[in-house]
Each structure stands twice: as C-alpha cells, then as structure tokens.
Steps between C-alpha positions, in 0.01 A plus 500: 500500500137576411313171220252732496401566082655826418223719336590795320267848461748567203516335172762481233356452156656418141261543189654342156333532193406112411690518148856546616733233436594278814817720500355819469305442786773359699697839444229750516410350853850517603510847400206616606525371909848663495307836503328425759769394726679811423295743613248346762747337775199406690436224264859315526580249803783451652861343426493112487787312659561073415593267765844582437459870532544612170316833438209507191350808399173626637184426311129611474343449849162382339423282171479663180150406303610480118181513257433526159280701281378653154611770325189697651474334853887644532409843353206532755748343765680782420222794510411361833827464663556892352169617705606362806820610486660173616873424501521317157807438240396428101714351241375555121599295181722748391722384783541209331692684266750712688807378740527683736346775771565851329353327201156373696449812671525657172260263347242535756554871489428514116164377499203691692284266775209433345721363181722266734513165297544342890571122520525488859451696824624444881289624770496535876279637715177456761370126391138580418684811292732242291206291464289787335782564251532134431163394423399333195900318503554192591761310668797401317522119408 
C-alpha cells in the first residue's frame, strides 16, 4: 500500500451563506453533497469493511471543502458556477419551508435564476475551476 499523499485534480466544494443557523447549515450541506453523489459516480469511493467484516456504505473518494459566504459572494458563486457549466446542486430558503422533494423541485421551479434567494451551493469540478467559483468565501469555522 502506497503513504504516498493522495492529491486530487478534482475538488468538491460547499458554499453556505454565513447567516444560516448552525442547523440550517448542517442540513443544507447534507443535502446539497447528496446531489453530487447521485449523479457523478466518479466522485464516490469505495465500500468500507471493519475488522469484523461488516459492510459500510461507500463515501466521497476526496474531502469535501465547506465555506461560507454573503448574500452576494453566493449569488456571484452562483453566476460563475452557471458560466462554466460545472456539476453543481443549490438549495434556496424557500426549502426551508417545504417537506419534501415534489415540493422543492416545485419551489426552485417557481422562481426564475437570477431571483434564486440561494443559501447554499455544492460544486464539483476541475480544482482551479471550483476555486474560481469560490473566491471571495471563506472556509467554514
């Protein structure tokens, strides 16, 4: 088995706008890398077994960055991600609101792009790519 440091060319990136509650942001995050997981299988690992050989589910093969942003730092997040038409997944306040999927596709689907109210945004994609979408954030405490 290689010690060699694993580097990736990839990077999986979480923006959260910085006034969500510590639960929000706990949720939105969960719900946002889910996206990503289902539909880029590139980016999950494989199975994990204990000692005693009892199975686990697979997980993301890389870290996820989580970071956290302004109102405006996430909207341009959002423009940039758009123009570089990166694999991304958005969750909006009214979310917050609704319980279940018909009823967040439907809330998304209500409100036209440029008027998202986003409060957080999943990205993957080349690293100096997810970088450029990312900038002005900063990491999550």
């Amino acid at each position: 088995m290689s010690t060699e440091p694993i580097r990736f060319d990839t990077k999986i990136a979480v923006l959260l706008r910085e006034d969500l509650e510590p639960w929000q942001r706990l949720n939105v995050t969960a719900f946002l890398v889910s996206g990503l997981g289902t539909q880029l299988p590139e980016v999950i690992g494989e199975p994990y077994e204990d000692a005693d050989g009892v199975p686990y589910l697979p997980m993301f093969r890389q870290p996820v960055m989580v970071f956290e942003a302004t109102k405006e730092t996430l909207t341009a997040a959002h423009a940039r991600v758009l123009s570089r038409a990166l694999p991304r997944a958005l969750f909006t306040s009214d979310l917050f609101t609704t319980g279940n999927d018909r009823d967040n596709r439907a809330a998304v689907r209500a409100v036209s792009t440029d008027d998202l109210d986003l409060v957080g945004l999943a990205v993957y994609g080349p690293r100096n790519a997810v970088d450029k979408v990312v900038k002005g954030a900063r990491m999550h405490p």
